[in-house]
N, C-alpha and C positions, 0 to 999 in steps of 0.2 A: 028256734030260728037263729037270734043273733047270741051270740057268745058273750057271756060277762065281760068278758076281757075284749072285746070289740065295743060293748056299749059303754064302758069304763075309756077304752082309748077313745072315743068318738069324744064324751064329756070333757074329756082332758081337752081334746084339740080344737073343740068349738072355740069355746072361750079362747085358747091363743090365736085361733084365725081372727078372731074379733077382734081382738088388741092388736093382732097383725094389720090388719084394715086399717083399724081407729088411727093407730100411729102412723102409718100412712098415708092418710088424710088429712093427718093434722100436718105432716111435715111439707106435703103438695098445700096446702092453707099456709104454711108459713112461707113457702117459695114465693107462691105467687102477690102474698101480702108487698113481701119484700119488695119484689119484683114494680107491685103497682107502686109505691112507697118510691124507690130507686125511680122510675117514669115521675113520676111527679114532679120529684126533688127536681129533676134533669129541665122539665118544660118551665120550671119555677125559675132556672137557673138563667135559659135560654131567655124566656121570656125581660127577665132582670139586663142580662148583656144586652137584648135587640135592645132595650129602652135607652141603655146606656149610649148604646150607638146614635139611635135618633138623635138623642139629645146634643152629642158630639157632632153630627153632624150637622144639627138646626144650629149651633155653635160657628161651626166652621162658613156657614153659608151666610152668617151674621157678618161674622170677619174678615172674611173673601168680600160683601159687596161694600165694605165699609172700606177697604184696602181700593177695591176697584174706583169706589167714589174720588178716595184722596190721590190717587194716581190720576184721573181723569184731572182733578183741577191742577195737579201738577204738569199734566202737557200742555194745558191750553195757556199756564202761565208761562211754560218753556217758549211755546209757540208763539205768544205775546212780545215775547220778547225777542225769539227770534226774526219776525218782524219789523221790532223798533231797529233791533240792530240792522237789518234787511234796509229801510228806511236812511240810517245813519252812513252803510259803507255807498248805497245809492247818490246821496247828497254829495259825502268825501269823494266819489269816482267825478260828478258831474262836476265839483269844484276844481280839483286836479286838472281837468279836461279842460275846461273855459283857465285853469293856470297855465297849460301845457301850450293852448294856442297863443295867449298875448305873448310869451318868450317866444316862440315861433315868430311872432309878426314883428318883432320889435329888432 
C-alpha cells in the first residue's frame, strides 16, 4: 500500500511539523507575554502620572485658596483705607468750603 519511502518521508516530517507548531506557539506565547508585560508597564505608568497629577493639583488648589484668602484681606485693607482717605479729602473739601465762604464774606 504505502511505499517505504512515503512512510520514511511522513516520519521525517511529522516530527518537523511538530517543532514547526511547538515553535510557533511558543513565539505567539512570547508576543503576547510581552505584549501583556508592555500593557502593564503602561497602566503602571499612567496610573503613577494620574497620581502625580492629583496630587499637583490638590497642591495647586491649596495655594490658589491660600492666595485667594490673602488677596481678599488685602482689598478690604485697600478698601479700609480707601475710606479713611474718602473721610479725610471729605473733611479737607468741607473745610476749604466753610474757608472759601468767610474770604467771600469778609
Amino acid at each position: 500500500m504505502f511505499s517505504t519511502d512515503a512512510i520514511l518521508s511522513l516520519l521525517i516530517q511529522i516530527p518537523l511539523v511538530g517543532i514547526f507548531v511547538w515553535f510557533s506557539l511558543r513565539l505567539i506565547k512570547i508576543f503576547l507575554d510581552e505584549l501583556q508585560s508592555r500593557a502593564n508597564r503602561e497602566t503602571d505608568e499612567r496610573s503613577k502620572r494620574d497620581q502625580d497629577w492629583r496630587e499637583f493639583l490638590r497642591e495647586q488648589s491649596v495655594t490658589n485658596s491660600v492666595i485667594t484668602g490673602r488677596l481678599a484681606e488685602e482689598i478690604k485693607a485697600l478698601a479700609a483705607q480707601v475710606a479713611a482717605t474718602n473721610v479725610l479729602i471729605s473733611q479737607h473739601d468741607q473745610a476749604m468750603r466753610e474757608t472759601a465762604q468767610r474770604i467771600e464774606r469778609r
